[in-house]
C-alpha positions in Angstrom: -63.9 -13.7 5.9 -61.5 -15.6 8.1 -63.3 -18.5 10.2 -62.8 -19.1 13.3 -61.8 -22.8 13.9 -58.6 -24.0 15.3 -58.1 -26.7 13.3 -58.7 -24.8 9.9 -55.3 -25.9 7.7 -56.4 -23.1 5.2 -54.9 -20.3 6.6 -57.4 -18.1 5.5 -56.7 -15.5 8.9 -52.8 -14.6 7.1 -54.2 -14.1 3.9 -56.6 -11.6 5.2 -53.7 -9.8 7.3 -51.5 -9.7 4.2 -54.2 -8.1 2.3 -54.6 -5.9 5.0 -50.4 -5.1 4.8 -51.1 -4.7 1.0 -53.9 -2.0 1.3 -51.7 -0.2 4.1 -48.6 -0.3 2.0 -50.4 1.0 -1.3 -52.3 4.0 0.8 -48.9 5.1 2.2 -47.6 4.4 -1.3 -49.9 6.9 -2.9 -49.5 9.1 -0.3 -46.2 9.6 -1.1 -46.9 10.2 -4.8 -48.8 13.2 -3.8 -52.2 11.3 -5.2 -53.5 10.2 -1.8 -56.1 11.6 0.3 -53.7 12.5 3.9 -51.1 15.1 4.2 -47.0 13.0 4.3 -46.3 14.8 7.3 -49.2 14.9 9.5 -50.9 11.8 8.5 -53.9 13.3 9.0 -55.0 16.2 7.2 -56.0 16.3 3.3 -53.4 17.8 1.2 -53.8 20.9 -0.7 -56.1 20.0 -4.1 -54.0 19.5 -7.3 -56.7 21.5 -9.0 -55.7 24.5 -7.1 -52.1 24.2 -7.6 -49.1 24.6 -10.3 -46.5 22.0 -10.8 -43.3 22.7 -8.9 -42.0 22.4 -5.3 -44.2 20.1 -2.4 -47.4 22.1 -2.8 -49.3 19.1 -3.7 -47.5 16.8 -0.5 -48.9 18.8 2.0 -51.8 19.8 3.8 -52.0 23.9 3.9 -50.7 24.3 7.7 -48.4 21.4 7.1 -47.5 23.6 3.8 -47.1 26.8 5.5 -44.6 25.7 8.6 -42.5 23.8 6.5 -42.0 26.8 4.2 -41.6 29.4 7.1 -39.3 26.4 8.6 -37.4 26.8 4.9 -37.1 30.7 5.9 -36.1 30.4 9.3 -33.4 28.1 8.4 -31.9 30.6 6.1 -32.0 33.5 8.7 -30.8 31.4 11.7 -27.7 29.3 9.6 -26.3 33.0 8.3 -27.1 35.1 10.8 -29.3 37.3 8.7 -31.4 39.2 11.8 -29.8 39.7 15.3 -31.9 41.5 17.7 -30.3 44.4 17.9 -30.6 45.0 13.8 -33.2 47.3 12.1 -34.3 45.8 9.1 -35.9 47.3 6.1 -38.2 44.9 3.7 -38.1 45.7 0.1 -41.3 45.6 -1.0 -42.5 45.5 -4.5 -46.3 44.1 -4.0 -45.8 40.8 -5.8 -46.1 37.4 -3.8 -42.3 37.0 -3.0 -41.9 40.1 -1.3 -45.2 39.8 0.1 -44.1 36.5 2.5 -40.7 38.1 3.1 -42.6 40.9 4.7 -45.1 38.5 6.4 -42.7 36.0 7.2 -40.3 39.2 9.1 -43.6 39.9 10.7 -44.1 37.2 12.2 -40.5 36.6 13.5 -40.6 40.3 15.3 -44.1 39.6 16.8 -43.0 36.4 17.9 -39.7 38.6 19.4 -42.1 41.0 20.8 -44.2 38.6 22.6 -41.2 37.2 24.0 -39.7 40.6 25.4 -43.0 41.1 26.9 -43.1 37.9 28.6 -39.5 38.0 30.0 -38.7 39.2 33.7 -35.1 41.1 33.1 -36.1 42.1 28.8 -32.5 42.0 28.2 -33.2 40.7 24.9 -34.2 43.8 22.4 -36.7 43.3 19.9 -35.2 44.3 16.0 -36.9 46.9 14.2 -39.0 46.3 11.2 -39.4 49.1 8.0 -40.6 48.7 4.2 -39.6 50.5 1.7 -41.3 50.8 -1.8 -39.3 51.8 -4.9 -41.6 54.0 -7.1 -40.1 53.1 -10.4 -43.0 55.2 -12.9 -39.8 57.7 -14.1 -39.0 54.4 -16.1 -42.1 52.8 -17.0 -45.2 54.0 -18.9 -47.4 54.1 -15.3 -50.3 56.2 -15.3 -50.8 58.2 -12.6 -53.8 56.9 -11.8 -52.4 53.2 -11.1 -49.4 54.4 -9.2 -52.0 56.0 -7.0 -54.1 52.8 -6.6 -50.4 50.7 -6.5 -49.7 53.1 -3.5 -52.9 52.9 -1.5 -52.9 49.4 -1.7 -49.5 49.1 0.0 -50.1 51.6 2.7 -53.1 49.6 3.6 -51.0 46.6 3.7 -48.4 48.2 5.6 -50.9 49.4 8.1 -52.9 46.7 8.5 -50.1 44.5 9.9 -50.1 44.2 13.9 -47.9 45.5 16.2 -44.7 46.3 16.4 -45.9 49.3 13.9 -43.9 49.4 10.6 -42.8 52.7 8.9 -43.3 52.6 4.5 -40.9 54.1 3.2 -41.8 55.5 -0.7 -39.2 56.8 -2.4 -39.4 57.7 -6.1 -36.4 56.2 -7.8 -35.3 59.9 -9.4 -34.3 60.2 -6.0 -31.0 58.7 -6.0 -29.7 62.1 -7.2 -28.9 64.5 -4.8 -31.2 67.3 -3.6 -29.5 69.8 -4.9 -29.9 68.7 -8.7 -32.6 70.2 -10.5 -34.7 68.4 -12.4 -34.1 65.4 -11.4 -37.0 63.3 -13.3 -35.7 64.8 -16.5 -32.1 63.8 -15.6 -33.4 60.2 -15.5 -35.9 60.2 -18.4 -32.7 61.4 -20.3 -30.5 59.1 -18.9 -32.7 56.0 -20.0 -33.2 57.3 -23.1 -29.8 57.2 -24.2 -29.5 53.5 -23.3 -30.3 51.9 -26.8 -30.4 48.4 -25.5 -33.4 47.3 -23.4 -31.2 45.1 -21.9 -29.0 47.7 -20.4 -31.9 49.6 -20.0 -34.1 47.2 -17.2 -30.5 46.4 -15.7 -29.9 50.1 -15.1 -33.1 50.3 -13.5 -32.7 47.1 -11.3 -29.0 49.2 -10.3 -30.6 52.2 -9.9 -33.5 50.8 -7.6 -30.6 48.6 -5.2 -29.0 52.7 -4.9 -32.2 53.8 -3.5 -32.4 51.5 -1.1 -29.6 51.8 0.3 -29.8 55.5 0.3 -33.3 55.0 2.3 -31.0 52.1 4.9 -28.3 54.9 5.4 -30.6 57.7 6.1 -33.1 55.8 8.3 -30.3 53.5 10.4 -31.2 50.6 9.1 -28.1 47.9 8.7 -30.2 45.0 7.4 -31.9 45.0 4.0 -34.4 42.1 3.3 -34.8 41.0 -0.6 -37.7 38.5 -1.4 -35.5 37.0 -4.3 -36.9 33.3 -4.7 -34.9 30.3 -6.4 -36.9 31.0 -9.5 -35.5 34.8 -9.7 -31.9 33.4 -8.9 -32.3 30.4 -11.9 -32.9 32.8 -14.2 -30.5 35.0 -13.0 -27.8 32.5 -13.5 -28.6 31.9 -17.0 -28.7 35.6 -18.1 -25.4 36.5 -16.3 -23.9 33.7 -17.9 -25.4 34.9 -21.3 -24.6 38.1 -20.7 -20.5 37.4 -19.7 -20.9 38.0 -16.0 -19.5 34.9 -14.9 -16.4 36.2 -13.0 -19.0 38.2 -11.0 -21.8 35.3 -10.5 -21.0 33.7 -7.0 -21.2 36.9 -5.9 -25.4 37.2 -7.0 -26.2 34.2 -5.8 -25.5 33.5 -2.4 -27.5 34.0 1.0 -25.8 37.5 2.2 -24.4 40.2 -0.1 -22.5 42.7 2.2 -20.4 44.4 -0.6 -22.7 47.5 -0.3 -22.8 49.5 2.6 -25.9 48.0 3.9 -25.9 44.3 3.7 -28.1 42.3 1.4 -29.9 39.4 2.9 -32.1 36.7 1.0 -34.3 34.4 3.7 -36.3 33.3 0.7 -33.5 31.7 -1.6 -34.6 28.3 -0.9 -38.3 28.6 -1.7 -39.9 28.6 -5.3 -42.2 30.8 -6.8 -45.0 28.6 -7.2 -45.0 27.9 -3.5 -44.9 31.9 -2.2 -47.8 32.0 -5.1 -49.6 29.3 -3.3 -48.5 30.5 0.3 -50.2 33.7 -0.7 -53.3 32.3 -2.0 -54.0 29.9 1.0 -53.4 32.7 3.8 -55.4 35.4 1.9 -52.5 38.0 1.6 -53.0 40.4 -0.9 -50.6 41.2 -3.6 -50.5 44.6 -6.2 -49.2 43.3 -9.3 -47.7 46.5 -11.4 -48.8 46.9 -15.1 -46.7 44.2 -16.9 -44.7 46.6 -19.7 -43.7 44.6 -23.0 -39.8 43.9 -23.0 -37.6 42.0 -25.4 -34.9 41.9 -23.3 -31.9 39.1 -22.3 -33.6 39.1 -18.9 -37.5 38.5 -20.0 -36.4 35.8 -22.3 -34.2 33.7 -19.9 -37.0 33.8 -17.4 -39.7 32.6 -20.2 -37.1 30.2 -20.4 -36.6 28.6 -17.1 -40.9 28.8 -16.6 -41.1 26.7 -19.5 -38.1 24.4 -18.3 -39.6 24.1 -14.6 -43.0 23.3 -16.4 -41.5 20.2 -18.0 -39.4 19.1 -14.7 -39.8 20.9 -11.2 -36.5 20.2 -10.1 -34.8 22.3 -13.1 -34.8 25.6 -11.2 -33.6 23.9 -7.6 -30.9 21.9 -10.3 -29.6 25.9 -11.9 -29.0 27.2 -8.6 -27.3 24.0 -7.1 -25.3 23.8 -9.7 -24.1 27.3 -9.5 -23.8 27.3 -5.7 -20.8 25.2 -6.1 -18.5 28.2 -7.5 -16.2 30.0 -4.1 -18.3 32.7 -3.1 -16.5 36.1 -2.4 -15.5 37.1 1.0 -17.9 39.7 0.9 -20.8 37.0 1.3 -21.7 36.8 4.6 -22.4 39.0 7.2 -19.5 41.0 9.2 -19.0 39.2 11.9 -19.6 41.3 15.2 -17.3 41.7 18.2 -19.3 43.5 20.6 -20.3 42.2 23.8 -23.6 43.6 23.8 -24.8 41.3 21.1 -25.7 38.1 22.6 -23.2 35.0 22.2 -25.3 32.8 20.7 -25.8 35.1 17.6 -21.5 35.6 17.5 -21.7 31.7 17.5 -24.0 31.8 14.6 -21.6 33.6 12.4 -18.6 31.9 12.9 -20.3 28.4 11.7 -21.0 30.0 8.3 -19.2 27.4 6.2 -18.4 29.5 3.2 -15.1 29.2 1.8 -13.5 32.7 1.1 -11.4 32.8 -2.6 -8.4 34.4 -1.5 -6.9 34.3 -5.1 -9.5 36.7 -5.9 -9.4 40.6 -5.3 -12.6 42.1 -5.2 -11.6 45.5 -3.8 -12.7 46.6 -7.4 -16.0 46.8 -8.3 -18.0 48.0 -11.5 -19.1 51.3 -10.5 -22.7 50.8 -12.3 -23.2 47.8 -11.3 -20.9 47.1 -8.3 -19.9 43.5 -9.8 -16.6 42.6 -9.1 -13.7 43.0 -11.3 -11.3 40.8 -12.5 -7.8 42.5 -12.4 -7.5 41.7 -16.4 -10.3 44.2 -16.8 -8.5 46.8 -15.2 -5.5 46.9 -17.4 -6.2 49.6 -19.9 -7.0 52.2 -17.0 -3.3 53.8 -16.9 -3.9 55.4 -20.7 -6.9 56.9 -20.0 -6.6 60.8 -19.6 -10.5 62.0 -18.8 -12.4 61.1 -15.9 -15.3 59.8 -18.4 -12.9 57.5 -19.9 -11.5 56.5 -16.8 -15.1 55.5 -15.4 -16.0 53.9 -19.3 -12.5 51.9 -18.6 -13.4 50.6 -14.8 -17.0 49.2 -15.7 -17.4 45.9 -16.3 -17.6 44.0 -19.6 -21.7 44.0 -19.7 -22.1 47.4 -18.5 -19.9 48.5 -21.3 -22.2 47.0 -24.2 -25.3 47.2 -22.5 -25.3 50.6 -21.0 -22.4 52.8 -22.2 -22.5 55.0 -25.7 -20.6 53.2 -28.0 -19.4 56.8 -29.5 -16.9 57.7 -27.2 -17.9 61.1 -28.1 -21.1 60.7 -26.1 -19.4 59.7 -23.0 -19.0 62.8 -21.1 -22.2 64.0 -21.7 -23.8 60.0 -21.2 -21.7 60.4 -17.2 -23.4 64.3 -16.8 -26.9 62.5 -16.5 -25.6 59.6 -14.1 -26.7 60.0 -10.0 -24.0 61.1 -8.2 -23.4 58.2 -6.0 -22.2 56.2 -9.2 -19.8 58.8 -9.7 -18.3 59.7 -6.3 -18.0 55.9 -5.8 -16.0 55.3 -8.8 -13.4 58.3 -7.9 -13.7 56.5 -3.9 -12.4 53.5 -5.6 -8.8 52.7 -6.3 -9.7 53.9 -10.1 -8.1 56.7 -10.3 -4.8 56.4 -8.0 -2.6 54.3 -10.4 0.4 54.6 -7.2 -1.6 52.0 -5.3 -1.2 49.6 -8.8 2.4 50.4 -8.8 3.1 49.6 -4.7 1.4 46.5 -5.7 3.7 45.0 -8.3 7.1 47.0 -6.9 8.6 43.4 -6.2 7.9 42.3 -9.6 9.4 45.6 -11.2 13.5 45.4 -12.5 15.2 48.6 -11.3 16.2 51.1 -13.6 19.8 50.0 -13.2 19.0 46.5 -14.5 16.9 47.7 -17.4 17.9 47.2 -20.8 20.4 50.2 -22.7 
């Protein structure tokens, strides 16, 4: 206790205010570390229990509403800096049940009730309110799914779904067999066949994962949407890095890895890129949002292992997925990575602004008007050097897919190959034949400046 005499020489009144300093520096000290007992943003609130939490991300720095605005902020960001969702747009969610496609949906939810509230509360309402839509990829064709638990599976999403507030949100369910057209018979069978003749269970889950981004953009296209929302996380993009790289799709990588994919016809948008999985996990704990998990299906495959992989490599250091993504987000993304940019007047100027601030530097050098026609990657123009020889339209296709699809997912016998392209959707083949495949004049028109005349060619 410091004493209150004037002429004390002991100074006993700083020592108590530098342990004072001392206590106040070792609070805010621990509650940097995560270990103390207040929030590092509010200052006020406890932070979420480390009990109730996995290692990874800033669970453990914040409180929960501290937690929750600084992920949706994380979202936001990511929709706002590339122009993801103007208000004119009509955006369809892909939703598969699981905790990262369950915040993309909420998190579009909320930005469109937010929207809505707004139009209400304007005088003029010159400012449109984007449309919402879900769509659900029933995948059972490919998977050993009971009946029974694709029924529960789709109950439990259409209550979701309906449970959300207004605006009102169609669900889209479309069976993946779908994808061929509705004049094929036996369409189920086509694709039971199809996967059967894929040895490789590689080739196998990554003709399924093509298969499912065809039927959603066959449910865009036939519903007017022009937006399709992914809930890809930077855990599903770490370990995407890694197996493309495995797997010899490196040309091809900055193309899977950036914020907007608008080589399809509908545009492919990821607002969650920046957020881990242990956070949307936690996010979906601490709100109470409900999640259908499908039946997880043994697989030995390049994909399963790489993420086993990274899991084990984020449990050891949580900054190894953020590292494998930063990393690879310094290769030249495609011109194809960002969204169209818009020159009608009816869409408001700050939105036109938006997109012409995207910093992404386009990779002229690189010609991506040819594209895998299984799995739409693009092509380096070395690959496409053996097309002139081919004479059939199955080796033609066989010739003008890329490296991995050729291993993974083509016959080896090229005896099989014509019968392997019978029992493919439709839409892989019409886009093939679309593509600059099959007219070899184009090539030629190309290079005609680098040709010698026939007069200057040797006797």
């Amino acid at each position: 206790m410091a004493c209150n005499g004037s002429n004390c020489q002991a100074n006993c009144h700083r020592d108590e205010d530098e342990r004072a300093a001392r206590s106040d520096d070792v609070s805010s000290t621990a509650a940097v570390d995560g270990s103390g007992a207040v929030c590092v943003k509010c200052k006020a609130n406890e932070p979420i229990p480390t009990a109730a939490i996995s290692r990874g991300g800033e669970v453990g720095r914040f409180c929960a509403d501290c937690f929750r605005s600084n992920l949706f902020a994380k979202f936001r960001h990511a929709v706002t800096s590339n122009a993801m969702i103007s208000p004119a747009d009509n955006v369809l969610v892909a939703f598969s049940g699981g905790h990262a496609s369950r915040v993309a949906l909420q998190f579009v939810h909320d930005m469109q009730y937010k929207a809505q509230k707004n139009f209400d509360a304007s005088r003029d309402r010159s400012l449109p309110v984007f449309g919402v839509g879900v769509a659900f990829i029933d995948e059972s064709t490919g998977y050993p799914i009971t009946s029974s638990e694709m029924d529960r599976v789709l109950g439990d999403m259409k209550l979701m779904v309906s449970q959300l507030s207004p605006p009102t949100k169609e669900l889209h369910i479309f069976p993946v067999h779908s994808v061929y057209s509705e004049g094929s018979r036996d369409s189920r069978e086509r694709l039971k066949e199809l996967l059967d003749r894929v040895s490789d269970a590689t080739g196998k889950e990554d003709l399924l994962v093509h298969l499912r981004m065809l039927s959603l953009q066959k449910i865009a296209s036939d519903n007017g949407y022009n937006r399709i929302v992914l809930g890809s996380c930077i855990s599903r993009f770490a370990s995407h890095v890694l197996s493309a790289t495995v797997k010899g799709q490196g040309y091809s990588l900055p193309a899977d890895i950036q914020y907007v994919d608008a080589r399809w016809g509908v545009p492919l948008v990821f607002p969650l890129r920046d957020c881990l999985a242990q956070e949307l996990s936690m996010l979906c704990h601490l709100d109470g949002l409900k999640t259908v998990e499908l039946p997880n299906v043994p697989c030995s495959s390049i994909n399963s292992l790489v993420s086993s992989f990274v899991a084990l490599l984020q449990e050891e250091n949580p900054s190894r997925e953020c590292t494998i993504v930063r990393t690879a987000g310094k290769l030249t993304p495609f011109h194809f990575n960002r969204i169209p940019e818009i020159n009608d007047c009816n869409v408001p100027l700050a939105t036109r602004r938006r997109q012409k601030r995207s910093n992404l530097k386009l990779n002229g050098s690189i010609s991506s008007e040819s594209c895998c026609p299984i799995c739409f990657s693009p092509l380096n123009k070395a690959d496409l050097g053996s097309l002139e020889t081919r004479q059939s339209a199955s080796d033609v296709f066989g010739a003008a897919c890329c490296s991995s699809c050729q291993f993974q997912i083509l016959p080896q016998d090229s005896s099989d190959m014509e019968q392997f392209c019978s029992l493919l959707p439709e839409a892989l083949f019409s886009r093939a034949k679309q593509s600059n495949y099959y007219d070899f004049g184009s090539l030629r028109e190309q290079i005609q400046d680098y040709l010698l005349p026939d007069s200057e060619t040797d006797p």
